[in-house]
N, C-alpha and C positions, 0 to 999 in steps of 0.2 A: 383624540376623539375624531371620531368620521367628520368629515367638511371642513376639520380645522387647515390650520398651516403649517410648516416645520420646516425648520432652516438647519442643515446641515453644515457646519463650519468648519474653513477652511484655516481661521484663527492666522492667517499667514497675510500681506500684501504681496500685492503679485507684481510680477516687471513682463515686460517685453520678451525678454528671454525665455519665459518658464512657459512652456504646456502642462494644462490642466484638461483632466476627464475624467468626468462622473460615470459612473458604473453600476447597472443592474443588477445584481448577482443570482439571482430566483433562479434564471434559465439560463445557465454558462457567463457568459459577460457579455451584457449589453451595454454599448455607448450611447449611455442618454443626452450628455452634455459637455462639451468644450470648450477650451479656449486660447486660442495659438496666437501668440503676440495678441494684436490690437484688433482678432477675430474671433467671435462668437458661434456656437454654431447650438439650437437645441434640436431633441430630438422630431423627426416626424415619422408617420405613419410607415413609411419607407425604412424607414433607420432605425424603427426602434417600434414594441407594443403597440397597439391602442391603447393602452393603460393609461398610457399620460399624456395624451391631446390637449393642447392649450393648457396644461397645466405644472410646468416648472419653466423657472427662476434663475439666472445668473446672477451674479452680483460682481459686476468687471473692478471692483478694486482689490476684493479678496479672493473669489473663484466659490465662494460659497453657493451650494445650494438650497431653492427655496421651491417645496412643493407644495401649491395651494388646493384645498377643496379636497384632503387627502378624502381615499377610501380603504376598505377594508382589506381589497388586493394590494394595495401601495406595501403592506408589512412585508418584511426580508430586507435583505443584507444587500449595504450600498458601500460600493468604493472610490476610492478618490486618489488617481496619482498624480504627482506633480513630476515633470520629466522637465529638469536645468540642472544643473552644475553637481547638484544632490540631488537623487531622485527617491522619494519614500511616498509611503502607501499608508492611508489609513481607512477602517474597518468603521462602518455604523450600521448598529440593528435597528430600525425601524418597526415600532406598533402600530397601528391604526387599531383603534379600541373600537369593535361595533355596542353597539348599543346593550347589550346581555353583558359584557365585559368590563367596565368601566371600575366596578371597584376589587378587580381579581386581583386575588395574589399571585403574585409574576415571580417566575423565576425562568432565569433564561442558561444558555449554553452554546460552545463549538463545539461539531459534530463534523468528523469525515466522511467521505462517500464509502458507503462500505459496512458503513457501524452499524449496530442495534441500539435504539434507543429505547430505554422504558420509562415511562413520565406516568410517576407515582400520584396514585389518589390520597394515602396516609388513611384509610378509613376499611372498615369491613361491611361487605354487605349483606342487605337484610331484601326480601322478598317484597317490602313493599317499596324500598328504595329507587328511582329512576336513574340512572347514571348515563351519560352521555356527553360522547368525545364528538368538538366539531375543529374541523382546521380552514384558518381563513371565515370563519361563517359560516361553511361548509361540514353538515353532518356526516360521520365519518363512520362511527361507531356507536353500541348502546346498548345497556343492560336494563330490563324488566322485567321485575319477579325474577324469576327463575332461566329466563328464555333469554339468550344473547345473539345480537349478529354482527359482525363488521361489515365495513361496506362493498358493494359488488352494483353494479349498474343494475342489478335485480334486487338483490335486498335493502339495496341503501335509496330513498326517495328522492335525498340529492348527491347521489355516488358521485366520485369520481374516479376516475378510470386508471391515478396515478396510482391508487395502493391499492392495485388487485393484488391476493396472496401476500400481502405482507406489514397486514395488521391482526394482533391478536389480542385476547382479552382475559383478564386474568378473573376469574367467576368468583375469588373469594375476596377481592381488594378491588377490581374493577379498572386496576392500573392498565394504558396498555401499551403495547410492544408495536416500533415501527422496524422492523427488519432490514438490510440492505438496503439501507437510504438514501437519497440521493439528493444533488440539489438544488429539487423540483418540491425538495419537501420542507425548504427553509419557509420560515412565517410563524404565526401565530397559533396555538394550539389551546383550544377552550376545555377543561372541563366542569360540568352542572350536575349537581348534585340534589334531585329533590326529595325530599320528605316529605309527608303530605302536601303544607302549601308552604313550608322552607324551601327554599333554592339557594344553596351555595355555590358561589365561583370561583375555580383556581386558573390561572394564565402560565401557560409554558410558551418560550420564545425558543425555536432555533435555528440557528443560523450554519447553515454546510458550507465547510471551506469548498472553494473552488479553486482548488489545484484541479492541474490538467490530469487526464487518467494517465499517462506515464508517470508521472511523480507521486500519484496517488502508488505505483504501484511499486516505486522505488523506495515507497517509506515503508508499505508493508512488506516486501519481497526482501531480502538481503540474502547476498551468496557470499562467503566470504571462506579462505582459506585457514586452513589451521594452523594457530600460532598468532592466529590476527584478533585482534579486536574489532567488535561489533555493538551499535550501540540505537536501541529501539525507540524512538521518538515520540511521545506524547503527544506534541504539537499543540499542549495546553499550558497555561500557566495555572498553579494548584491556587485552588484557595483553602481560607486555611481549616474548613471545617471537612473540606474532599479527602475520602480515604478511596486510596489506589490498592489495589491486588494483581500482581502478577500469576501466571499462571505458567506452567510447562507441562505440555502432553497431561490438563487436568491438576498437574499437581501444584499447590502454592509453595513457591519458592521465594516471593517477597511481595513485602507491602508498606505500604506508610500509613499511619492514621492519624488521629490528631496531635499524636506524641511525634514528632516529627524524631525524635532518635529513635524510634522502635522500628528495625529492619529485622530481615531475616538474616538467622545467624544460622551457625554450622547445625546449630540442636532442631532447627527447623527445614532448613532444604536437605536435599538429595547428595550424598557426598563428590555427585559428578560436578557441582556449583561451588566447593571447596573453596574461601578466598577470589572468587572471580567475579563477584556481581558487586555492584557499584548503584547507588540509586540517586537522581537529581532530588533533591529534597526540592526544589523548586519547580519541578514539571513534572516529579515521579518519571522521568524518562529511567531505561532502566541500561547500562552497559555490560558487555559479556567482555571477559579481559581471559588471555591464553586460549582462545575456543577450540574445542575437539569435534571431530566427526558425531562423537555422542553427544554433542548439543544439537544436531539437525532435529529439529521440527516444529511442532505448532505453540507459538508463545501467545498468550490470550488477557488485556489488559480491562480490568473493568474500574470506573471511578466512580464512586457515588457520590450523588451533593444529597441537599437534605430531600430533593423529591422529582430530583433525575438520574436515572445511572447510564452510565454508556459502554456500551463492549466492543471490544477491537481485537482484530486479531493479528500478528506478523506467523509471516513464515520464514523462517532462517536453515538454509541449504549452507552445510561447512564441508568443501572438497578438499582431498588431500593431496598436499604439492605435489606435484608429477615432472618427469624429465620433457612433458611433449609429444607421451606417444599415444595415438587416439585409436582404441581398444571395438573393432566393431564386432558384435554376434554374428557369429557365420554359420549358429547352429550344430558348431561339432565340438564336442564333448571335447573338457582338458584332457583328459587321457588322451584323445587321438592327437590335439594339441601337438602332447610334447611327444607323441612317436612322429610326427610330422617333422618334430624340430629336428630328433635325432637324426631322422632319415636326411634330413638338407644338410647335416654335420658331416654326418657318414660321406654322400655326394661330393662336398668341396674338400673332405679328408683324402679319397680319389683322386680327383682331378689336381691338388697340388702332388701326387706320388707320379703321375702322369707325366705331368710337366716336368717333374727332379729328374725321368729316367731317361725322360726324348734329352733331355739338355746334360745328361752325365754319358749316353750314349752319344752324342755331335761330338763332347771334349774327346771321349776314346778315340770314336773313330778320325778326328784330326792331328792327336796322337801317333796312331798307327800309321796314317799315313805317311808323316816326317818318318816315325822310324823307318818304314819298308823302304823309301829313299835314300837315307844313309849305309843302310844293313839291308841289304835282299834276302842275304840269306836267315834273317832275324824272322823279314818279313815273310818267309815261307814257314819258316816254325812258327807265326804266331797263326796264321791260315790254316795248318795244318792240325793245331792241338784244338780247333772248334771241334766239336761232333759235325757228323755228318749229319745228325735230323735234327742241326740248329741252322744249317748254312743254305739248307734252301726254304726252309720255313719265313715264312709272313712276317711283317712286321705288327706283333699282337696290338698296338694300339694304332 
């Protein structure tokens, strides 16, 4: 609840040797809090938000943190590393419940930068029904009667400026779609649902990994050659109610549902997937085994829980082994190509017949020389049997 307290636990004693730091995650990584040997540091104005002015907590025998007088912006994702001899990381989601939320049903999730998320109503709607998405406290979205807008610093009263274009609204469920996420959009997400004077509330939490954009881009990009294995990261761990669907270029090629043996088999994928697909029953990650140039292109993973789904997409490039030689458009047609080649054949075919005749012409004429020295008269008969319109003629080459 707003104004209360909450201690984040380090569950660990700490020594002299260990660094500890608390971590922001809403907006990249902010260092809110530390503690390096027998030194303290929290955050200030300088170092860290206005969000938490005089408001967290050390605790120097465990590294725990303790945030008082939360508020409604406090919710997102906080982490904690300890860097000594072993160094490991742990993840905490934080709620602050405003005062409309207090007894929602929450269901929470990890989200990548990147993904679509849709955070389901479970209901249909009716013309008199009010529906309305806020995030953080912050109205975001909202259906009435018939008429719907998402938010834009114009149509939304208290817009914000982070989901221009990339909130949508589904006009027969009321679920809605956050697009190319990012995360700036980790926190708490309301939706209120009235009927005359009923109001129902459901709580969605989520939390965006913050990986850096190059490893963001390495889980989704994979280039790999053919013959090699390749293997697609969920970066979740399943629960056991989440059914996974893989996708290739649109087609489903594998899934897991609650049957944890029900994969795709040959009678379901595309015969190019033959034997090659592998699935983590434990993260639905999905692995490519013998990969061919016709597995290049868009693989597409969506999970559903019972009233969040999430969509991800890889791109997988398979190039084929090469000796090394780097092929550039020069604009001229293979045909000319290979008359090109011929002709450079033809050229050094010359040039070695060149060279045989100047170097078989040197051995003659050192030849004839010794004979005409031994034999003069040999050497006038061999002078003699040239023609005459070869002995003063050029040397052709």
């Amino acid at each position: 609840m707003e104004e209360e307290s909450i201690t984040l636990n380090n569950d660990v004693e700490t020594n002299q040797q260990e660094d500890i730091r608390w971590y922001f995650t809403l907006v990249n990584d902010i260092v809110i809090a530390e503690i390096t040997g027998d030194q303290s540091k929290i955050c200030t104005d300088v170092q860290c938000t206005e969000r938490f002015r005089d408001r967290l907590k050390l605790d120097h025998q465990t590294g725990s943190l303790i945030i008082t007088n939360t508020r409604n912006t406090d919710s997102g994702v906080y982490k904690l590393k300890l860097n000594s001899s072993r160094s490991s990381t742990k993840i905490f989601i934080v709620t602050v419940h405003s005062f409309f939320s207090v007894d929602a049903d929450e269901e929470s999730a990890f989200v990548m930068e990147g993904d679509s998320v849709i955070l389901h109503t479970d209901a249909e709607t009716k013309q008199q029904e009010k529906i309305r998405w806020y995030f953080n406290g912050i109205r975001i979205a909202q259906i009435i009667g018939d008429i719907s807008n998402t938010c834009t610093d114009v149509q939304c009263e208290d817009g914000d400026e982070r989901f221009r274009d990339r909130l949508k609204l589904d006009h027969q469920t009321g679920s809605l779609t956050i697009t190319n996420i990012t995360n700036t959009d980790s926190g708490e997400y309301q939706l209120r649902i009235i009927i005359s004077s009923n109001i129902s509330t459901k709580g969605f939490i989520l939390a965006v990994y913050d990986f850096p954009v190059v490893e963001v881009d390495e889980i989704k990009r994979k280039s790999v050659k053919e013959g090699e294995s390749v293997t697609l990261d969920t970066r979740v761990i399943k629960s056991p109610n989440d059914l996974m669907m893989w996708h290739f270029n649109d087609t489903l090629i594998a899934e897991i549902t609650r049957d944890p043996n029900k994969s795709c088999t040959d009678d379901q994928c595309e015969e190019r997937f033959r034997d090659r697909l592998k699935l983590d029953h434990q993260t639905g990650s999905l692995t490519i085994t013998n990969i061919t140039n016709t597995h290049s292109g868009l693989y597409k993973l969506q999970i559903n829980s019972s009233r969040i789904s999430i969509r991800r997409s890889f791109s997988v490039s398979v190039s084929i082994k090469s000796f090394g030689v780097n092929v550039t458009d020069s604009g001229v047609s293979s045909g000319a190509v290979a008359g090109i080649c011929a002709v450079v054949l033809l050229v050094v075919a010359a040039a070695a017949a060149v060279i045989y005749y100047r170097h078989w012409k040197s051995t003659q004429a050192g030849q004839n020389d010794v004979t005409r020295q031994n034999n003069p008269d040999e050497s006038y008969r061999l002078e003699v049997s040239i023609p005459l319109s070869e002995r003063d003629a050029t040397d052709p080459c």
